[in-house]
C-alpha positions in Angstrom: 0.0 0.0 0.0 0.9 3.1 -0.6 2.5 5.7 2.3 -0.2 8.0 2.1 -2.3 5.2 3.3 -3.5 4.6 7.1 -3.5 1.4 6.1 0.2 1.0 5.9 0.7 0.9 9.9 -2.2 -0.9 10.5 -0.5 -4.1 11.5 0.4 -2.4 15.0 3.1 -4.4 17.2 3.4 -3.7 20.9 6.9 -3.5 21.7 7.2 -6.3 24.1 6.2 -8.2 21.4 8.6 -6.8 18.9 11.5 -7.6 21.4 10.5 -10.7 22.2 10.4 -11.5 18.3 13.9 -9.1 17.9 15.6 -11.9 20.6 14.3 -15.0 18.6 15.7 -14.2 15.6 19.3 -13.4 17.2 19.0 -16.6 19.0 17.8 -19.2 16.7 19.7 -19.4 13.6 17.0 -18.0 11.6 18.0 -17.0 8.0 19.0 -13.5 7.1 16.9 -13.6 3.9 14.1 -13.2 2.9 13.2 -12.5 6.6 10.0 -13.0 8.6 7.1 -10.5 9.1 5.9 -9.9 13.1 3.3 -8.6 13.2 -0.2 -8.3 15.6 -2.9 -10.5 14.1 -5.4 -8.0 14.1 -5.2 -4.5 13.1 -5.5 -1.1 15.2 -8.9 -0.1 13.5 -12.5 -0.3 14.7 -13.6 -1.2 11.3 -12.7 -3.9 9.5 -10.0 -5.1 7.4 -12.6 -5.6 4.2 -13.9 -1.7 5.1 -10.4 -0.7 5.2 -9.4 -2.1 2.0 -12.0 -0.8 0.0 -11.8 2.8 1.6 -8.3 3.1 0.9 -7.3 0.5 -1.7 -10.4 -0.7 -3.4 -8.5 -1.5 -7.0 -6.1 -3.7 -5.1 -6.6 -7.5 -5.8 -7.2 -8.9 -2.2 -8.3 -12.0 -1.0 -11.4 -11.8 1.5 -9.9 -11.0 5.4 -12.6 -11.8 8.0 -13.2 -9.6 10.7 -10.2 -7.1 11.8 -7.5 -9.5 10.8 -4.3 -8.2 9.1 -4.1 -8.7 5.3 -0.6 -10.5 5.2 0.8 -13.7 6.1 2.3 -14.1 9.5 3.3 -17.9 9.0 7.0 -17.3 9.0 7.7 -15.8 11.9 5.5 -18.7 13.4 7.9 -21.2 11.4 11.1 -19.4 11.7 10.9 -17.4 15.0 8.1 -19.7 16.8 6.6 -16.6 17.6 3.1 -14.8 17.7 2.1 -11.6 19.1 0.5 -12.3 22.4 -0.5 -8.3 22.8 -3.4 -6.7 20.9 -4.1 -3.1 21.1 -7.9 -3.4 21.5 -7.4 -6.3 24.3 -5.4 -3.2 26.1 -8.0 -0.5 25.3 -10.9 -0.7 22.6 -10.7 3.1 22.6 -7.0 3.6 21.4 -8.1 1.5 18.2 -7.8 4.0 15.1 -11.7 5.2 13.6 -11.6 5.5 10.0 -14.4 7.5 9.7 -12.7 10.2 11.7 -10.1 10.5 9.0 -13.3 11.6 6.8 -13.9 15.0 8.7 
């Protein structure tokens, strides 16, 4: 996506998450290319990931994404890091989650 989209840091990552990924990958070996994506599983927005996507990319080919799910693949960093993101920003506080249709006034 393109950087004038809010969709581009929509795959937030709290940062005990991102050092807990940062440490597996120095510890385990894992390959320096073509890397691993960590990532939360869910996005930062109160929409979804389908509104989302049509707002601000509607001419992109996408498969469907149910709910607020992220629109890329974490499986590497499952398979290379054994890792998942354990913190979601709307488990911490629904209302820190990003409104799109805010953006629209």
């Amino acid at each position: 996506m393109n950087s004038s989209s809010p969709m581009e840091d929509e795959n937030h990552l709290d940062g005990r998450d991102s050092a807990t990924a940062t440490l597996a990958a120095l510890t385990q070996g894992t390959p320096a290319a073509p890397g691993s994506l960590a990532a939360a599983p869910r996005t930062y927005l109160r929409q979804t990931t389908q509104e989302a996507l049509q707002r601000f990319a509607p001419k992109m080919p996408s498969q469907p994404v149910p709910g607020r799910d992220v629109p890329v693949t974490l499986h590497r960093a499952v398979s290379q890091l054994d890792f998942k993101a354990t913190i979601a920003l709307a488990d911490l506080d629904g209302d820190l989650c990003a409104d799109l249709d805010e953006l629209d006034q």
